[in-house]
Backbone of each chain as ProteinMPNN parsed JSONL, in Angstrom:
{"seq_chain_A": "XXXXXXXXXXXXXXXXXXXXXXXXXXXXXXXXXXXXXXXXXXXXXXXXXXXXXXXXXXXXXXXXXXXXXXXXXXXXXXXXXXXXXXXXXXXXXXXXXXXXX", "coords_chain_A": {"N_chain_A": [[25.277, 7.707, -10.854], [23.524, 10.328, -9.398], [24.303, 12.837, -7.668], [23.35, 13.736, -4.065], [22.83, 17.247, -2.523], [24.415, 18.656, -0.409], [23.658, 20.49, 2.665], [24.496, 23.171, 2.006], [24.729, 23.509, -0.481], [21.956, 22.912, -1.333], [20.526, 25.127, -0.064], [21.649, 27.335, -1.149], [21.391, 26.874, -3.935], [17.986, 27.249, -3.336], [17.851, 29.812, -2.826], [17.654, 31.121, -5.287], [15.75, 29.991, -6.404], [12.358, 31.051, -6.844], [9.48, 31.056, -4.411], [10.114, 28.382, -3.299], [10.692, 25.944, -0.989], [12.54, 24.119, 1.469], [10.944, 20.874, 3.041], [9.578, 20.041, 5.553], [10.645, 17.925, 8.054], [11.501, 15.691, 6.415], [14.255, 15.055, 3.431], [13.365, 17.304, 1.045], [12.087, 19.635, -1.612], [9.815, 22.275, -2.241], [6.978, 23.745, -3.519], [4.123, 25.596, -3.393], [1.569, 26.061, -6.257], [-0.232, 28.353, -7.083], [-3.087, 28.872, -9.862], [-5.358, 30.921, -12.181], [-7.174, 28.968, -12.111], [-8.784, 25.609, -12.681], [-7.72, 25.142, -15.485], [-5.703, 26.212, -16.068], [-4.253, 25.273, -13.784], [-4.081, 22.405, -14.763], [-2.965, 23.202, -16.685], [-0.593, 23.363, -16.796], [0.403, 21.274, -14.977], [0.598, 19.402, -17.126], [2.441, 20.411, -19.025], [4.701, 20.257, -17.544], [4.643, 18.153, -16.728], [5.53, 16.789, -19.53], [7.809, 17.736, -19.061], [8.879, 16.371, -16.9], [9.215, 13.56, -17.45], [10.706, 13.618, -19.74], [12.938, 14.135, -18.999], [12.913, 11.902, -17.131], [12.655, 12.057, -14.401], [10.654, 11.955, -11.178], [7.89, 14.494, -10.494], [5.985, 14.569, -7.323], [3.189, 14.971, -6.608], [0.201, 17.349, -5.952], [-3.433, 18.118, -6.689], [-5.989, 20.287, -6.61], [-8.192, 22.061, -7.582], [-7.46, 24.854, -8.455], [-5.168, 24.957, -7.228], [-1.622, 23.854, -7.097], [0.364, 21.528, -5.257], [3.49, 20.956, -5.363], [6.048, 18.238, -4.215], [9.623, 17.718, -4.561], [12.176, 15.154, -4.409], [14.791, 13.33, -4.775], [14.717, 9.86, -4.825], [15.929, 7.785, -5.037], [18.843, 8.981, -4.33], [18.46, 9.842, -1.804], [17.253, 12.093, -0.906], [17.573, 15.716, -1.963], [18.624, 16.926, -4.836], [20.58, 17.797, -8.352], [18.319, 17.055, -10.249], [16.149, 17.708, -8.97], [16.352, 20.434, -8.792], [16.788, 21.494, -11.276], [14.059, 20.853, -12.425], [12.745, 21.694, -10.563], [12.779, 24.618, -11.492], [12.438, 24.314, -13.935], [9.634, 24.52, -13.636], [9.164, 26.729, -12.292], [9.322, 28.371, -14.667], [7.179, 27.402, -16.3], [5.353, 28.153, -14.898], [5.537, 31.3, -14.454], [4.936, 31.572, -17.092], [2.62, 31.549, -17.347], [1.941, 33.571, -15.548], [2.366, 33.526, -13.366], [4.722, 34.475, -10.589]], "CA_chain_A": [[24.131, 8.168, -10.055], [23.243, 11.599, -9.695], [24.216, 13.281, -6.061], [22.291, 14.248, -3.041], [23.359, 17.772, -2.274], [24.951, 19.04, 0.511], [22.746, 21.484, 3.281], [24.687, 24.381, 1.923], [24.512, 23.503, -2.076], [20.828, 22.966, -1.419], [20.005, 26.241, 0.521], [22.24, 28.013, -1.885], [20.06, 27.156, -5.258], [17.314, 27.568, -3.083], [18.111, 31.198, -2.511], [17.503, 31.312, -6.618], [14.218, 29.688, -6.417], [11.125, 32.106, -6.084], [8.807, 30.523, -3.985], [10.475, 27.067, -3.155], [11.422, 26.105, -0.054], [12.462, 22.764, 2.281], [9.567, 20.663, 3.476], [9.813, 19.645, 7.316], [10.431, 16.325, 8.707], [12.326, 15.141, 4.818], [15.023, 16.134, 2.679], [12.722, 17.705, -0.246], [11.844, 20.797, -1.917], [8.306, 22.359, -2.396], [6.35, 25.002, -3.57], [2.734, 25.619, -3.875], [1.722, 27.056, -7.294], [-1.869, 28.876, -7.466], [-3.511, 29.718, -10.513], [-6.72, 31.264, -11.756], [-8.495, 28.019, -12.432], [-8.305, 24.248, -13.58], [-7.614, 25.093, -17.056], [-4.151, 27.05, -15.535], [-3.955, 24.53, -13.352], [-3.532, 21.495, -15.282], [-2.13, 23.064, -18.69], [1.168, 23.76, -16.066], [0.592, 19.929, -14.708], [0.543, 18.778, -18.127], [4.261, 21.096, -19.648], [5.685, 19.734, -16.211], [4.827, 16.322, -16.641], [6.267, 16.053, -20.395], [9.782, 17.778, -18.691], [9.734, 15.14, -15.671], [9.018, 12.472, -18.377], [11.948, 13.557, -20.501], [14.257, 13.891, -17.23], [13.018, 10.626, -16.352], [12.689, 12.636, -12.886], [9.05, 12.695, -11.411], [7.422, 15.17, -8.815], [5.038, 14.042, -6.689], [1.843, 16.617, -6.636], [-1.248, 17.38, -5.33], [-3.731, 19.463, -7.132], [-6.807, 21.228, -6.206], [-9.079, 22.584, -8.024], [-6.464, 25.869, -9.374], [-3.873, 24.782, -6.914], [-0.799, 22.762, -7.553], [1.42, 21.687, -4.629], [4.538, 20.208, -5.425], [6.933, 18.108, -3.185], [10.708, 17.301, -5.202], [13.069, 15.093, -3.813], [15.194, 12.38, -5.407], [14.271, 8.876, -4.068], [17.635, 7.138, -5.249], [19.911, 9.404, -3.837], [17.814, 10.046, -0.42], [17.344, 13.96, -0.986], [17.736, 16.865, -3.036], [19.791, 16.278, -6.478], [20.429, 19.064, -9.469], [17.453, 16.922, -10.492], [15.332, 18.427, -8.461], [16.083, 21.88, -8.569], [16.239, 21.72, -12.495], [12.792, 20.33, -12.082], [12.136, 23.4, -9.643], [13.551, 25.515, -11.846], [11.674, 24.439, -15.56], [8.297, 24.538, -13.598], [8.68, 27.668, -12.267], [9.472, 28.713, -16.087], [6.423, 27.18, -16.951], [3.963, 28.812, -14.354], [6.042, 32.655, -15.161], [4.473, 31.962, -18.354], [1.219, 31.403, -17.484], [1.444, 34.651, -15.121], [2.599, 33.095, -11.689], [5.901, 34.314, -10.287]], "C_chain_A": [[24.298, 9.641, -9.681], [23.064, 12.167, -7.604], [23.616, 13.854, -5.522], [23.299, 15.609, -2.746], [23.507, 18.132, -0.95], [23.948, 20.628, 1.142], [23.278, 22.56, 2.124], [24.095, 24.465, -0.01], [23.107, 23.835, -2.138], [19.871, 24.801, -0.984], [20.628, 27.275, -0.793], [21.23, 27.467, -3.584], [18.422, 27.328, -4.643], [16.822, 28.885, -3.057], [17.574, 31.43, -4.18], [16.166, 31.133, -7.055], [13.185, 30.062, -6.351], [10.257, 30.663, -5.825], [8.997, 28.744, -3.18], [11.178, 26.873, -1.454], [11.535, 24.307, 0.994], [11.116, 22.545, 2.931], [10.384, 20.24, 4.719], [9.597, 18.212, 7.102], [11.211, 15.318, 7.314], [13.294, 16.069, 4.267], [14.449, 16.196, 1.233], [12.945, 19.041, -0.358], [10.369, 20.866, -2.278], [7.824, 23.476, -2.764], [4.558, 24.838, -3.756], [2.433, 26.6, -5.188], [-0.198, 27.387, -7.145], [-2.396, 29.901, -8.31], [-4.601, 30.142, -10.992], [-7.424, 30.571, -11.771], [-8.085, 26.953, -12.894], [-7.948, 24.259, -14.631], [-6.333, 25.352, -16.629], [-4.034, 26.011, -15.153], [-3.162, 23.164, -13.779], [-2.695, 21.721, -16.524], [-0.74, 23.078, -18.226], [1.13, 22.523, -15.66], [1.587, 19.155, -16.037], [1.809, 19.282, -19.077], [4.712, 20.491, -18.312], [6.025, 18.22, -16.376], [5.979, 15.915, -17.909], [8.134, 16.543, -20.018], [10.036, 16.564, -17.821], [9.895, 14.397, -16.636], [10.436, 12.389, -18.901], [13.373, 13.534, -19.817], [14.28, 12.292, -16.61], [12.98, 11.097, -14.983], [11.525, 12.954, -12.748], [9.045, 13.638, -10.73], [6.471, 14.295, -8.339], [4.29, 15.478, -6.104], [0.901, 16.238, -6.605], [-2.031, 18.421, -6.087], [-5.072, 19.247, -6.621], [-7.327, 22.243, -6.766], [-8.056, 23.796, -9.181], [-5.279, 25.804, -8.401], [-2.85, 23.386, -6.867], [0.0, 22.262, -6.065], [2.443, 20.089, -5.015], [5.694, 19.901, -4.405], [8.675, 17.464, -4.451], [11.593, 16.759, -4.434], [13.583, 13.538, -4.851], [15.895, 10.534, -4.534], [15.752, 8.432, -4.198], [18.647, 7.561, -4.421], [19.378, 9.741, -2.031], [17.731, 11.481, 0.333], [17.187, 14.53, -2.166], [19.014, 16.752, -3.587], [19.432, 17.531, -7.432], [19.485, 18.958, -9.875], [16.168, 17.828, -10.26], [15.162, 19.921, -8.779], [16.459, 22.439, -10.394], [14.797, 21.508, -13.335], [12.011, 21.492, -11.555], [12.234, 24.439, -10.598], [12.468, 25.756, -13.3], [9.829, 24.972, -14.452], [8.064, 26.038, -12.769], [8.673, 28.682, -13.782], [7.99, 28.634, -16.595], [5.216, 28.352, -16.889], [4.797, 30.857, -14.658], [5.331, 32.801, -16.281], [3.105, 32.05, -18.36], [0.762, 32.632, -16.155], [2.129, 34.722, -13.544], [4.103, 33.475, -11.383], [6.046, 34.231, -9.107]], "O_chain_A": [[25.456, 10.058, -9.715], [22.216, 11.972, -6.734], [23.045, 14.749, -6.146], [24.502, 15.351, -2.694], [22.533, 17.854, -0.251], [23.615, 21.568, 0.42], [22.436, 22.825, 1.266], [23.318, 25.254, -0.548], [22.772, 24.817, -2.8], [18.917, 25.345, -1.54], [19.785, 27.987, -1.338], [20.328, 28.205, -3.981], [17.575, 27.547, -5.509], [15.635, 29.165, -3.22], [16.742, 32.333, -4.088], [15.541, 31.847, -7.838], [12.587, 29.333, -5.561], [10.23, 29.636, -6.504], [8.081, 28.123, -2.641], [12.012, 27.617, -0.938], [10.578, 23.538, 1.073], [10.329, 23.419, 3.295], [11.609, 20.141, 4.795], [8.834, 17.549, 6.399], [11.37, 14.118, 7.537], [13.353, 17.29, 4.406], [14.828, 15.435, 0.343], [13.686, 19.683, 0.386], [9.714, 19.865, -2.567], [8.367, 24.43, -2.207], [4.007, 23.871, -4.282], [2.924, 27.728, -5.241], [-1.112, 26.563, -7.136], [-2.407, 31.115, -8.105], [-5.437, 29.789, -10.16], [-8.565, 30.953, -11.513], [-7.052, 26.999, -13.562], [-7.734, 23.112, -15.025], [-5.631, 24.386, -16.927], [-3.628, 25.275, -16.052], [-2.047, 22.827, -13.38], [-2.015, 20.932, -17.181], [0.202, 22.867, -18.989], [2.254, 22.142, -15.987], [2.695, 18.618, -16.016], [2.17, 18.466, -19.925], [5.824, 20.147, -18.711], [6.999, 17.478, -16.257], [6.938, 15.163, -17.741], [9.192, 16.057, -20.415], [11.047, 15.864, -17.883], [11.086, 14.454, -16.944], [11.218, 11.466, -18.67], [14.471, 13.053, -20.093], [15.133, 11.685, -15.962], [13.421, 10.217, -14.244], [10.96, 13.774, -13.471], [10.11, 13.912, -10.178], [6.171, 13.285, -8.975], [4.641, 16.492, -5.5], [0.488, 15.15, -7.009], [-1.525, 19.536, -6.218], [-5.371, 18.128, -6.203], [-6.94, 23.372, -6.463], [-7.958, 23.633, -10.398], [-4.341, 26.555, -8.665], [-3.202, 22.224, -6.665], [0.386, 23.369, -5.693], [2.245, 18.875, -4.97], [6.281, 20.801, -3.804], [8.327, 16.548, -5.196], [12.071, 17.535, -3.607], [12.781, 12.862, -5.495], [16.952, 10.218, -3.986], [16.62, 8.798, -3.406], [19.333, 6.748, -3.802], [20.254, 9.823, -1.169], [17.975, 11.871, 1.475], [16.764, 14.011, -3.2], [20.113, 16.557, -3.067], [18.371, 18.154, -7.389], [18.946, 20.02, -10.187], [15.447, 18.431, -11.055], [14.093, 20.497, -8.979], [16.39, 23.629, -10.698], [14.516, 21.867, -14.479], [10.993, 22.045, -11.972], [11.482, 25.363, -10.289], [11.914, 26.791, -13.67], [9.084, 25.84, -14.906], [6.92, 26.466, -12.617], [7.965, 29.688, -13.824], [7.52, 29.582, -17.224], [4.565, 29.011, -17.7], [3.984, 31.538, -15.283], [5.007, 33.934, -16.636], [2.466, 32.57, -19.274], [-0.403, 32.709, -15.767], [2.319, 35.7, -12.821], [4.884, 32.727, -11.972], [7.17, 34.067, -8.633]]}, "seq_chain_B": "XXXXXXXXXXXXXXXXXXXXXXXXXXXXXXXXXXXXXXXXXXXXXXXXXXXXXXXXXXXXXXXXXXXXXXXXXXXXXXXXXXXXXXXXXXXXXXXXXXXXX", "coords_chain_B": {"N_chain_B": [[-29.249, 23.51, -7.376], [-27.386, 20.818, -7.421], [-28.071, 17.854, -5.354], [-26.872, 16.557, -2.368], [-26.251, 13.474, -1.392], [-27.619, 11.31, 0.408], [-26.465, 8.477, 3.38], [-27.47, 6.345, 2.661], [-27.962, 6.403, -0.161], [-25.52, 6.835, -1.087], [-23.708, 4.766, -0.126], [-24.734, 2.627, -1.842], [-24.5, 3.752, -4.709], [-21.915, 3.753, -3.984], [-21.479, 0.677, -4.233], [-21.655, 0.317, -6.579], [-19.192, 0.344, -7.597], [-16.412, -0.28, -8.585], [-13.428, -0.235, -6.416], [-13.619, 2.088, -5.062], [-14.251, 3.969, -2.203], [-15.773, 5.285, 1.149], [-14.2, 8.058, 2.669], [-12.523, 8.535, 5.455], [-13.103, 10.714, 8.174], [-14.358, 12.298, 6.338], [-16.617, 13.471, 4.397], [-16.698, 12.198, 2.08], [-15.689, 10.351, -1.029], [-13.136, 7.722, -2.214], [-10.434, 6.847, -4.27], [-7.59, 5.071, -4.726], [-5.578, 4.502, -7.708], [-3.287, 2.564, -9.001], [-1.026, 2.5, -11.961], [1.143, 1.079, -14.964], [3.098, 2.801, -15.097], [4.295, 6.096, -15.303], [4.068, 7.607, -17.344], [1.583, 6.069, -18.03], [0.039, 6.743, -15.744], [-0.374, 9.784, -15.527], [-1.765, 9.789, -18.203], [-3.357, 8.862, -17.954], [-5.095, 10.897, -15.779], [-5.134, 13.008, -18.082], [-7.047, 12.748, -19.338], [-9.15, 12.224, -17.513], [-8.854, 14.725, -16.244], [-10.067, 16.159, -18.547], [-13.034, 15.347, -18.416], [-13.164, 16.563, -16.439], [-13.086, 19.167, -16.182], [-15.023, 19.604, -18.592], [-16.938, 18.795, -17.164], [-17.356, 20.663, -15.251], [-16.659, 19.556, -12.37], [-14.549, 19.029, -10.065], [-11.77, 17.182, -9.706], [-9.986, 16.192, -6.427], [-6.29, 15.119, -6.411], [-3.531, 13.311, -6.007], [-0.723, 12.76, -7.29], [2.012, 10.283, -7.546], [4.515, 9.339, -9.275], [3.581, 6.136, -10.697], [1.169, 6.074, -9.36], [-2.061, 7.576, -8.464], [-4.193, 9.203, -6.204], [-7.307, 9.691, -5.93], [-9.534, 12.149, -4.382], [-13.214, 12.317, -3.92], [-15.848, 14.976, -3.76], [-18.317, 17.016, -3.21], [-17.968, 20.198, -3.223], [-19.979, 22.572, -2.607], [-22.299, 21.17, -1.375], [-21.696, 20.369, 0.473], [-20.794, 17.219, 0.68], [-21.132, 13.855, -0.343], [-22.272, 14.218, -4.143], [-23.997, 13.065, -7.008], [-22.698, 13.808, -8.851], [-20.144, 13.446, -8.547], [-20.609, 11.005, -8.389], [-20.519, 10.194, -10.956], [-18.235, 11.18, -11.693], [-16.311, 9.711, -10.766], [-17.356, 7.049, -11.933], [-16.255, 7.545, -14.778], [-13.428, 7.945, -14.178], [-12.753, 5.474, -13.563], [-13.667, 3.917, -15.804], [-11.731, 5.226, -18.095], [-9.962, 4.293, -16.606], [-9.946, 1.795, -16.506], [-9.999, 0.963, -19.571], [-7.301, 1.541, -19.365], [-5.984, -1.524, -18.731], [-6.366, -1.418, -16.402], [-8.086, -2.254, -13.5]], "CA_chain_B": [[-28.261, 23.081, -6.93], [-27.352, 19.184, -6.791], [-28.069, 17.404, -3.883], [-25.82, 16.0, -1.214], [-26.46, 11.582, -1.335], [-28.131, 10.639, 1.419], [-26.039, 7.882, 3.705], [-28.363, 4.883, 2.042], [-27.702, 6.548, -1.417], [-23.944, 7.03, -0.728], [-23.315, 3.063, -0.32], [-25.646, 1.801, -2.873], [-23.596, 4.02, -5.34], [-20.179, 2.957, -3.629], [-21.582, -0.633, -4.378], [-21.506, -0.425, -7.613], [-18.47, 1.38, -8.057], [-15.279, -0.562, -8.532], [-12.035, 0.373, -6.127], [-14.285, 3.146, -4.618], [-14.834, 3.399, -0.486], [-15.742, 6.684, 1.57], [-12.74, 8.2, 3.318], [-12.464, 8.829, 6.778], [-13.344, 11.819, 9.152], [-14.691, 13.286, 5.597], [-17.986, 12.807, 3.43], [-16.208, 12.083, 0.229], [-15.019, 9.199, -1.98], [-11.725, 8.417, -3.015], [-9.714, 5.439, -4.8], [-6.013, 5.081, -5.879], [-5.316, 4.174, -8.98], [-2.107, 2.235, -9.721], [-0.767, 2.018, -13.409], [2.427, 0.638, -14.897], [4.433, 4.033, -15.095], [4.371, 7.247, -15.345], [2.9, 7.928, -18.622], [-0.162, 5.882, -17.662], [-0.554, 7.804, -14.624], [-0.454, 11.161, -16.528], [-2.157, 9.886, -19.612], [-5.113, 8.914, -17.085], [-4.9, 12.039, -15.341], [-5.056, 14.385, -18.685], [-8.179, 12.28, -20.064], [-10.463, 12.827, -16.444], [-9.159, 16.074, -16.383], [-11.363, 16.736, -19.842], [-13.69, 15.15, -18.132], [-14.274, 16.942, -14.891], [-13.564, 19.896, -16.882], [-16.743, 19.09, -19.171], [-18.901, 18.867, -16.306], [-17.211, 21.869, -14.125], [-16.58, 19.441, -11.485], [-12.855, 19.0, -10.099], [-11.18, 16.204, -8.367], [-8.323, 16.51, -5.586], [-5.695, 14.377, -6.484], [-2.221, 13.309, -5.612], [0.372, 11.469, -7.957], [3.068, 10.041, -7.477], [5.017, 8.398, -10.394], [2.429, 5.542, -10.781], [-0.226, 6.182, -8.694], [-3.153, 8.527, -8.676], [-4.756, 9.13, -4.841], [-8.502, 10.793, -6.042], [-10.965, 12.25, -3.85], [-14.413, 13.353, -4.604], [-16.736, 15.478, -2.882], [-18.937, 18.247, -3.676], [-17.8, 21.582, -1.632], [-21.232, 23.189, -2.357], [-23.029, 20.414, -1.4], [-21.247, 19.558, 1.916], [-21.286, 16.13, 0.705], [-20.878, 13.185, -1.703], [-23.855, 13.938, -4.95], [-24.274, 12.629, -8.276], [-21.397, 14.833, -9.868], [-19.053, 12.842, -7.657], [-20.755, 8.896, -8.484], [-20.168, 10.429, -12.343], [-16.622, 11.352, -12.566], [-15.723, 8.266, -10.473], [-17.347, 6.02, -12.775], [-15.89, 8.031, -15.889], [-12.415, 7.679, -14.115], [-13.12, 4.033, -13.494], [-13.564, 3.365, -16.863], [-10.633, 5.26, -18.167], [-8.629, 3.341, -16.2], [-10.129, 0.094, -17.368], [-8.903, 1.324, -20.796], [-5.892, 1.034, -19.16], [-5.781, -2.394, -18.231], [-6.717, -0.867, -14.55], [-9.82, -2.385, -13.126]], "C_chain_B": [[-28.429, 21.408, -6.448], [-27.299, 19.077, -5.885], [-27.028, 16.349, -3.66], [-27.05, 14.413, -0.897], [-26.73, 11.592, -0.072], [-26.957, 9.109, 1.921], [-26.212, 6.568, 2.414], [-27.265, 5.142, 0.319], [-25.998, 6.318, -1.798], [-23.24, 5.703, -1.055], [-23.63, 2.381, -1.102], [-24.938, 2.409, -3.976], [-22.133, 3.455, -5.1], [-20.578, 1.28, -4.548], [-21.408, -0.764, -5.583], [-20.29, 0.311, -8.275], [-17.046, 0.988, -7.521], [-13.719, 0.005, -7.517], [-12.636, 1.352, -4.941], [-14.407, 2.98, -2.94], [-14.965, 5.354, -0.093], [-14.338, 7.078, 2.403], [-13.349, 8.291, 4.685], [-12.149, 10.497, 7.054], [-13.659, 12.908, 7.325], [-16.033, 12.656, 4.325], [-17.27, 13.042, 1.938], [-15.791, 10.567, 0.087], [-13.688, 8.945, -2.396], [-11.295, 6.571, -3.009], [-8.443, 6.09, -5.183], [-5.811, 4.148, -6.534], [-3.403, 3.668, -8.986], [-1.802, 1.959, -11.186], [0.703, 1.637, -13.606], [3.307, 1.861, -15.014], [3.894, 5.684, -15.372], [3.538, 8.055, -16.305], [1.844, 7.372, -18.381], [-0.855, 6.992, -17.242], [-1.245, 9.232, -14.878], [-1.485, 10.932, -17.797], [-4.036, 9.797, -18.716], [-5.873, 10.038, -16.472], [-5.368, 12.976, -16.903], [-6.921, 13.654, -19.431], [-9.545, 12.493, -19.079], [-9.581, 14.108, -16.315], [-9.931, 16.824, -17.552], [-12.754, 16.76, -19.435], [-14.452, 16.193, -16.887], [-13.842, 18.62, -15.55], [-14.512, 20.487, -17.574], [-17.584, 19.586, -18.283], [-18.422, 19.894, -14.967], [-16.961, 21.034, -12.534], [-15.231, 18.637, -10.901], [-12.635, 17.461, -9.102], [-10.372, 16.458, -7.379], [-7.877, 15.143, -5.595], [-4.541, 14.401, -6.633], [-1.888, 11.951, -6.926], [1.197, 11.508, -7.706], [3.684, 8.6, -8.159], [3.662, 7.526, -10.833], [1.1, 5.531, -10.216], [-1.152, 7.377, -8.404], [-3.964, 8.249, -7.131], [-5.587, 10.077, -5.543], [-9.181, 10.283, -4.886], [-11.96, 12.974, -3.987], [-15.137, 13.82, -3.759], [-17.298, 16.503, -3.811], [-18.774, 19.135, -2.881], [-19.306, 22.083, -1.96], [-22.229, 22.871, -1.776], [-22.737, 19.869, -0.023], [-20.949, 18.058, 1.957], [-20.876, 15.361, -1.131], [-22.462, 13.877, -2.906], [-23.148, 12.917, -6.319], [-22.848, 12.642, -9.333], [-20.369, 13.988, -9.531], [-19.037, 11.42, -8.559], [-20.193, 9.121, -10.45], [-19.064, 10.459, -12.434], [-16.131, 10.169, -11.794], [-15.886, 7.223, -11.237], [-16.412, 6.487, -14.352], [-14.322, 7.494, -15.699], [-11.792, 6.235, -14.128], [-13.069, 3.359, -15.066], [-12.669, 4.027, -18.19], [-9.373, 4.682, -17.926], [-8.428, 2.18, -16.795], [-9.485, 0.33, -18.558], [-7.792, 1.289, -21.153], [-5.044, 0.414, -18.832], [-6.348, -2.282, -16.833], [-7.978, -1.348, -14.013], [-10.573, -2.886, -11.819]], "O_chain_B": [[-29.154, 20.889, -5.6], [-26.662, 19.854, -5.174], [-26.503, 15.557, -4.443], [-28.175, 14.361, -0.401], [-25.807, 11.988, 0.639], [-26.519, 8.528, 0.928], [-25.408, 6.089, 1.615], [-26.343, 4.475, -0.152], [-25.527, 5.666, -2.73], [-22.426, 5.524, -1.961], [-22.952, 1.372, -1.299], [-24.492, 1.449, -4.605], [-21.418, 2.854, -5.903], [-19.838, 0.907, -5.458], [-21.005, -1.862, -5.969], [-20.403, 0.826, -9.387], [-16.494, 1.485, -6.539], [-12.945, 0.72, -8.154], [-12.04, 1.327, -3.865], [-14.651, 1.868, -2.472], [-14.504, 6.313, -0.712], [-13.518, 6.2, 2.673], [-14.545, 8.126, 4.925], [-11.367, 11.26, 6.485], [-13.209, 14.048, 7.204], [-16.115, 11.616, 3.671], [-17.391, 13.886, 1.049], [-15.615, 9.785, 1.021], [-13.052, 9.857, -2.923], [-11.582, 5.601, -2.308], [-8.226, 7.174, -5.725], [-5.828, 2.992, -6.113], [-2.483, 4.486, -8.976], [-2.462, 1.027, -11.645], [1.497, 1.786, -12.677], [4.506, 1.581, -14.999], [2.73, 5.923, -15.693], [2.641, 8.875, -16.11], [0.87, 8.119, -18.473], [-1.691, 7.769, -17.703], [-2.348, 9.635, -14.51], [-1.973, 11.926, -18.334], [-5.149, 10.312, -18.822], [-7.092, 10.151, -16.6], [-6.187, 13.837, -16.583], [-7.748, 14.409, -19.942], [-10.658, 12.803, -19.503], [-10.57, 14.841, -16.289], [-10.342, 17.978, -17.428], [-13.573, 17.621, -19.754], [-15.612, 16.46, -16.572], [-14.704, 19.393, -15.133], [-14.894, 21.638, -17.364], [-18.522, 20.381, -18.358], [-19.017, 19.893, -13.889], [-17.05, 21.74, -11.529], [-14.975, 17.551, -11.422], [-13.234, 16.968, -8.146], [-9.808, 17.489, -7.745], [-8.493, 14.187, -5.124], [-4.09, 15.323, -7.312], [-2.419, 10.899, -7.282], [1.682, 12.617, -7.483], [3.522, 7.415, -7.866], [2.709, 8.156, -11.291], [0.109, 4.973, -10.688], [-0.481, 8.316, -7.974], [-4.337, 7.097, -6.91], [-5.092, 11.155, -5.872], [-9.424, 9.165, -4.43], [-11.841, 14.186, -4.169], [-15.226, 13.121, -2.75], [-16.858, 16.785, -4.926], [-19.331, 19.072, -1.785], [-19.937, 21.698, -0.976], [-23.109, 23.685, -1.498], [-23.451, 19.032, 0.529], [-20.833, 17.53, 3.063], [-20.586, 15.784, -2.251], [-23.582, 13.949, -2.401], [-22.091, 12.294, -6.409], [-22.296, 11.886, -10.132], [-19.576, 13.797, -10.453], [-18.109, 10.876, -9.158], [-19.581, 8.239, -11.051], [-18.587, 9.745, -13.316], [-15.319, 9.541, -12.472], [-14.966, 6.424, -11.411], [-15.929, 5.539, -14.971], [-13.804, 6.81, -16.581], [-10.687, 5.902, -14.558], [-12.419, 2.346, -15.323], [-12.817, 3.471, -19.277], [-8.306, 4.564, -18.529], [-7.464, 1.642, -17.338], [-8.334, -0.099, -18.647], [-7.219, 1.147, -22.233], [-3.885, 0.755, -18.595], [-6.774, -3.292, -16.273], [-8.963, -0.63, -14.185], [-11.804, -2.891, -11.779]]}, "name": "protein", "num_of_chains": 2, "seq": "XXXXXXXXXXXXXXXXXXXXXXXXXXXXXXXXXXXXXXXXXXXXXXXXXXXXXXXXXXXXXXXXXXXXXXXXXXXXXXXXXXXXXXXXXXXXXXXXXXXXXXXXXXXXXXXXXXXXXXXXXXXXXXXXXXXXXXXXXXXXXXXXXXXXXXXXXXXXXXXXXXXXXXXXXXXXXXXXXXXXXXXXXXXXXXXXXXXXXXXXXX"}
């Protein structure tokens, strides 16, 4: 099973993260992504989804019209896992490509 | 510009409209969708996103792993219309497609 990290581990790849940051009241990670329009919107849903898929690791997301918000945390372990923040990590890759940093 | 459903109209559409109920403290629509995994969820998701694409009119919706939380409204419109009772039934019968009904 795949470990929950430790405050400092977590804050510390956080620091790496543009835009990502702990949600209140849980141990997650989150970012909001906003881009110019549903077409942006979902074509970055839709490269995200086939990485969670292949991770076997989901997110759980909200979208909105051209905005995305994503919450990451790894249910099993009861927090934030490398999962996550390799998860954080491809989807900010994705949206960089589509203009968003 | 489409019109905003009248109360009467509002329910008499709900009625025939599987899963469907108005939300609370907001004039919109909204159903969640359960499927068996992940790929459903997503595969349902990328097929009404063509859809409300098509017809320029967006959903707000949350997933998580299996489940799909949509809600519809019209922002221009202040209100449930037409555009709304359409992509609900469209999503509705996507789902069915997917055992979902």
């Amino acid at each position: 099973m795949v470990e929950r990290l430790s405050a400092e581990a977590r804050q510390a790849a956080l620091a790496e993260l543009s835009g990502w940051s702990e949600t209140a009241g849980r141990e997650a990670i989150a970012r909001t992504f906003t881009f110019r329009d549903f077409n942006e919107a979902f074509g970055f849903m839709s490269r995200a989804a086939l990485v969670a898929e292949k991770k076997d690791h989901h997110p759980e997301w909200k979208n909105v019209y051209k905005t995305v918000e994503v919450v990451l945390s790894t249910h099993d372990a009861g927090g934030v896992t490398r999962l996550d923040i390799e998860l954080a990590r491809a989807m900010n890759g994705i949206a960089r490509q589509l203009g968003v940093s």
